[in-house]
N, C-alpha and C positions, 0 to 999 in steps of 0.2 A: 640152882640152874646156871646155864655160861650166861653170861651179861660180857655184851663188849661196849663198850661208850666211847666215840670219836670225838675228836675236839681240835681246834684250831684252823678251821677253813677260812674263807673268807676270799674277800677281793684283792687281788692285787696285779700291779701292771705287769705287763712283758717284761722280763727279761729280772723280775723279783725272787723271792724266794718266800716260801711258807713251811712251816713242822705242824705236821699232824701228829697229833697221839692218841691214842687207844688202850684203856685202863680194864683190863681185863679179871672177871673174880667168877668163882666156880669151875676153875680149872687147874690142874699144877699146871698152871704158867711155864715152870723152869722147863719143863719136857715136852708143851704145846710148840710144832710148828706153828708160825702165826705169818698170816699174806694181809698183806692189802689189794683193793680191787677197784675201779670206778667203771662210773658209767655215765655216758655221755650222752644228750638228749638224744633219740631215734636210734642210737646205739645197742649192741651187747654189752653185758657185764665184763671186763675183760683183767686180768691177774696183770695188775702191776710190778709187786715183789713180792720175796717169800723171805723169810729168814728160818733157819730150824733150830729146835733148841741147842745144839752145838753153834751156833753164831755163823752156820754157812747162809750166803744170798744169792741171790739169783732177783734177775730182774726181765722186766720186757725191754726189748732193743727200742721202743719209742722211748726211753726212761733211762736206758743205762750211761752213766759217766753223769747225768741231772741230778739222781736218786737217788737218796741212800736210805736203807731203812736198817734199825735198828731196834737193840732193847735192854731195858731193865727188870733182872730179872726180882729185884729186893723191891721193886715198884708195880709189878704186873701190869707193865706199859711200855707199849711197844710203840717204835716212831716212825715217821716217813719225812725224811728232811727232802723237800721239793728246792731247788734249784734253779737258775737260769727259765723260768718260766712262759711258757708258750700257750697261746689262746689256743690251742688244740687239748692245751692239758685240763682247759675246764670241762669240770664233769663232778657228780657225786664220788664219795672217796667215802668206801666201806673197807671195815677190820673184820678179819675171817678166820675160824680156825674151828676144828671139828665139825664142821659146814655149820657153821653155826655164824652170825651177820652180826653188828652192829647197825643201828638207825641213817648211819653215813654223815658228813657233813660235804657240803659245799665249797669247794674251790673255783672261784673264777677271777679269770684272766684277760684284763680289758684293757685297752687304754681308755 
């Protein structure tokens, strides 16, 4: 079955920078679109970035020029390099593809 497993969240201050990764198995990877999503307390779920397996992206305009997401396709892990970091960016941060979720990990942004 798809298993996605997130990793690398944690705390960090304004204006830092975090990589997430997401190790993805039970899917061919090489040909999976794969998004990331979060979701912020009282919030909707909402699409961060998308990458497809041809290596095009697209992002949300709170994100774009911060965000870059990428992948390995010899690793089945896919990333989200977070940037310039803003306490609005804290939220759960889930890997997605086939509508299928990751468990999420935790980013936040404090002083």
């Amino acid at each position: 079955q798809v298993q996605l497993v997130e990793s690398g969240g944690g705390l960090v201050q304004p204006g830092g920078s975090l990589r997430l990764s997401c190790a993805a198995s039970g899917i061919i990877f090489s040909i999976a679109t794969m998004q990331w999503y979060r979701q912020a307390p009282g919030k909707q779920r909402e699409l961060v970035a998308v990458i497809t397996s041809g290596g095009n992206t697209n992002y949300a305009a709170s994100v774009k020029g911060r965000f870059t997401i990428s992948r390995d396709n010899t690793k089945n892990t896919v990333y989200l390099q977070m940037n310039s970091l803003k306490p609005e960016d804290t939220a759960v941060y889930y890997c997605a593809t086939l509508s299928r979720w990751g468990q999420g990990t935790q980013v936040t942004v404090s002083s």
